[in-house]
C-alpha positions in Angstrom: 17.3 28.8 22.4 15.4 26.2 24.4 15.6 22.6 23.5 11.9 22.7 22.7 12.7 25.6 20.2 15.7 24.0 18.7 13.7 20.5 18.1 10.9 22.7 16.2 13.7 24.5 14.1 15.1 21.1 13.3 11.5 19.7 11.9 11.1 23.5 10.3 14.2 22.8 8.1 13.5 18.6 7.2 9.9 19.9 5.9 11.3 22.5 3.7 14.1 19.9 2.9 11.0 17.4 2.0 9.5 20.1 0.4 12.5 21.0 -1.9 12.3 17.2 -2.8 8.9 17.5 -4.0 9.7 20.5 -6.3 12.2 17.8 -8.2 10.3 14.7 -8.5 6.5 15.5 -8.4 6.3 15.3 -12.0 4.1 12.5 -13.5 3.7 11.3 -10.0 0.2 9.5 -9.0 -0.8 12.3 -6.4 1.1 15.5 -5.9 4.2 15.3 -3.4 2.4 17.0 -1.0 -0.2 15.2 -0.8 2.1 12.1 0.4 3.6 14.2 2.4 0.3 15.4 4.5 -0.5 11.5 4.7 2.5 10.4 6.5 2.9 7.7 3.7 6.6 8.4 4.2 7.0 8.1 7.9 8.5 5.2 9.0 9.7 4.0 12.7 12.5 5.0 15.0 13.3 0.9 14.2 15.0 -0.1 10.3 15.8 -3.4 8.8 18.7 -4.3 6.7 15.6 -5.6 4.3 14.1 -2.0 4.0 17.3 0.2 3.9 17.0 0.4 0.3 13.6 2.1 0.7 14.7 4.7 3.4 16.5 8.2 2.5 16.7 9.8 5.4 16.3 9.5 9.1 14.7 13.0 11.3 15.9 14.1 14.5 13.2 12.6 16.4 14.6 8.9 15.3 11.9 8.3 12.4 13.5 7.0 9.3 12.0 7.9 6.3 10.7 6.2 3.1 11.7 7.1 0.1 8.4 8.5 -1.7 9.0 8.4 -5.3 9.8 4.4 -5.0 6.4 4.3 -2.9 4.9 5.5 -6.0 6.4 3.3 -8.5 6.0 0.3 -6.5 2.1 1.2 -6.6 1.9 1.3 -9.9 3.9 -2.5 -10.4 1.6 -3.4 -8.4 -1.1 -2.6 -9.5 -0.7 -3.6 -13.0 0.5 -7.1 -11.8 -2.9 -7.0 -10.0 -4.9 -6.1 -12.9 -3.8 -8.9 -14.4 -6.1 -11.4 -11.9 -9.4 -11.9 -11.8 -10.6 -9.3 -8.9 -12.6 -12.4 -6.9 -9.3 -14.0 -6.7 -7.4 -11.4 -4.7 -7.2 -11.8 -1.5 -6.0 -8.7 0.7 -5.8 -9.3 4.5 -5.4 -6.7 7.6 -5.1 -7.1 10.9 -3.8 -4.0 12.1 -6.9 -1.7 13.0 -6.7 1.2 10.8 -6.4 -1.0 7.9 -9.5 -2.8 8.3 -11.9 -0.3 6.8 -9.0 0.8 3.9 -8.4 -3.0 3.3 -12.4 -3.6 3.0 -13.0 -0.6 1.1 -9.9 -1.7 -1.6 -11.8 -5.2 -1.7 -15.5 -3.4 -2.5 -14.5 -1.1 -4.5 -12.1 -3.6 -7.0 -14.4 -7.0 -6.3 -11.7 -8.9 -4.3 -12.3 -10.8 -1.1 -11.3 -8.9 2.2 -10.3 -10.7 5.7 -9.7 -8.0 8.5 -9.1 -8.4 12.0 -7.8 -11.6 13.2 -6.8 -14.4 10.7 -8.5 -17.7 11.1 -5.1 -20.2 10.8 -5.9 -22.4 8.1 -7.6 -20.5 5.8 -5.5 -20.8 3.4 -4.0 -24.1 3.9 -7.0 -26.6 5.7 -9.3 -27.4 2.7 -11.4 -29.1 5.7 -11.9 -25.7 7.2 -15.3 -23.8 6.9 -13.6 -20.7 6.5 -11.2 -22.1 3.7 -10.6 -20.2 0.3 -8.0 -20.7 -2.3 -7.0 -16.9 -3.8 -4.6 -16.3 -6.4 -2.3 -13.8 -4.9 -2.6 -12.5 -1.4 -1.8 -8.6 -0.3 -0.8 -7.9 3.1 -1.2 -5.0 4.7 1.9 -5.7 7.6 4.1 -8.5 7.4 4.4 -8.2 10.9 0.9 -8.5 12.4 -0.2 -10.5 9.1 1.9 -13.2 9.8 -0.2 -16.1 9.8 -1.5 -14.9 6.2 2.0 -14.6 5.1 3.2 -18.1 6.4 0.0 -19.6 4.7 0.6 -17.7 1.4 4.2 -19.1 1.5 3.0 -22.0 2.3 0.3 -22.3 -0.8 3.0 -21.1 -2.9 1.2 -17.9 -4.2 2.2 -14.1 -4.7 2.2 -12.2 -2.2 2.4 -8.4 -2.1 2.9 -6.7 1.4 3.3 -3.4 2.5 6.5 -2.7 4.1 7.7 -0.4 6.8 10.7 0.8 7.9 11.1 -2.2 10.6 9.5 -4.8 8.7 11.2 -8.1 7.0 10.2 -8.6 3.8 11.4 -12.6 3.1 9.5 -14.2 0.9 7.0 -11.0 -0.2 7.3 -10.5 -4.1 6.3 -7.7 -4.2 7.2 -4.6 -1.8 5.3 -1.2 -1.3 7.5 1.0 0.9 5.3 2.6 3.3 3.9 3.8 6.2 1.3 0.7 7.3 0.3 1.4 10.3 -0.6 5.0 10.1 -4.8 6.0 9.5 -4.1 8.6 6.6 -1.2 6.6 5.2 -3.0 3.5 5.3 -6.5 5.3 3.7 -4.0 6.8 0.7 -1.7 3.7 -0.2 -5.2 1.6 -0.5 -7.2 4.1 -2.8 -4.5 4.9 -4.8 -4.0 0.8 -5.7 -7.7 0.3 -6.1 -7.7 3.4 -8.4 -4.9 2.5 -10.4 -6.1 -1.3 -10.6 -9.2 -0.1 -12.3 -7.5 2.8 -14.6 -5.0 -0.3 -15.8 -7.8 -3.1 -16.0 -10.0 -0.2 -18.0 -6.6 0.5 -20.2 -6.7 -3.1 -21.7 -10.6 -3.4 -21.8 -10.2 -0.1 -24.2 -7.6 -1.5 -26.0 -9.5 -4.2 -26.4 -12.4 -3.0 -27.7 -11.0 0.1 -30.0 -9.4 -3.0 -31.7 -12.7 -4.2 -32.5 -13.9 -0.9 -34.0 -15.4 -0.1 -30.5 -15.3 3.5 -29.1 -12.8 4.8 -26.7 -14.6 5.6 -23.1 -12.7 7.6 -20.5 -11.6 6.6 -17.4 -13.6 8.0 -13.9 -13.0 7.3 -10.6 -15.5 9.1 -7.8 -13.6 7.9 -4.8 -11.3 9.8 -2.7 -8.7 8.7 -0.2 -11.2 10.0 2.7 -13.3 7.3 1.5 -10.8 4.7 2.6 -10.0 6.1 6.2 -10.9 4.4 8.7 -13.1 6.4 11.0 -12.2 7.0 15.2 
């Protein structure tokens, strides 16, 4: 057997140990396993930190380390119930890495938040003399690493900050984590619709629970977006 055909063998059997994973903890999940699987959300880098090892279950032959799914998914939904919780305008979610500039846009039409994609103007956050100058609530990031001047002025203004996190990334000072792959177009595209979807489904939750406590009537929850929606386009 050929190097070449041994390597294929070796991704042959980590799919259908993936796959065997799925089986065992797809239940009650957002998205089917699979689904997250054919995004790449759980593909990480050949690099880990000691921050992130929590959030890794594996590494593959090839040197990727992967994330661990199921927490991915539970960390979406604590997030997006903390989320729910603020006033849309004043959530600010940043992206400077390209293929989460149309995702991190979308996230920010589709829920009413503010968006700021490509390169960070310093002092945005923290120069009240600045044109460009807001004051959000709580900030999401969509890489610690290429975010950084977002995440040393959210520090700095001393509010929340949820990040996604990937394998290599630090995540000092982030409240909240999302394990994932960030830097990935599919991955990127899945993680944001499926926290603008459940922001919405959680913010409708308590407006229903709201108003059937009034005597209203219970309307159901729709959401007409799909993750293709959020991809950013080549």
């Amino acid at each position: 057997m050929t190097e070449v055909e041994e390597e294929r063998v070796e991704m042959e059997m980590e799919t259908k140990t993936e796959m065997a994973m799925a089986m065992e903890t797809e239940e009650g999940m957002l998205i089917p396993y699979a689904d997250y699987l054919a995004s790449g959300v759980h593909i990480g880098t050949q690099q880990k930190t000691g921050d992130m090892k929590r959030f890794i279950y594996q590494s593959r032959s090839d040197g990727l380390y992967l994330l661990n799914i199921k927490m991915m998914d539970e960390r979406l939904r604590i997030a997006a119930r903390f989320l729910a919780n603020y006033d849309p305008a004043s959530i600010l979610v940043v992206s400077s890495r390209e293929y989460g500039h149309h995702p991190a846009s979308f996230f920010a039409k589709v829920t009413a938040a503010k968006a700021i994609v490509r390169r960070f103007i310093p002092g945005t956050l923290t120069n009240p003399g600045s044109k460009h100058f807001i004051e959000p609530s709580v900030l999401v990031i969509t890489d610690p690493m290429t975010d950084e001047q977002a995440l040393k002025e959210g520090i700095s203004v001393g509010i929340p900050i949820v990040a996604l996190c990937d394998a290599n990334n630090s995540t000092s000072n982030i409240d909240l984590i999302i394990p994932t792959n960030n830097k990935g177009r599919k991955a990127l595209a899945t993680v944001y619709w499926l926290l603008a979807r459940e922001i919405l489904r959680e913010k409708h939750r308590m407006e229903v629970e709201g108003e059937v406590a009034g005597g209203g009537d219970e309307v159901e929850f729709s959401f007409d977006y799909t993750a293709d929606d959020f991809e950013a386009k080549i």
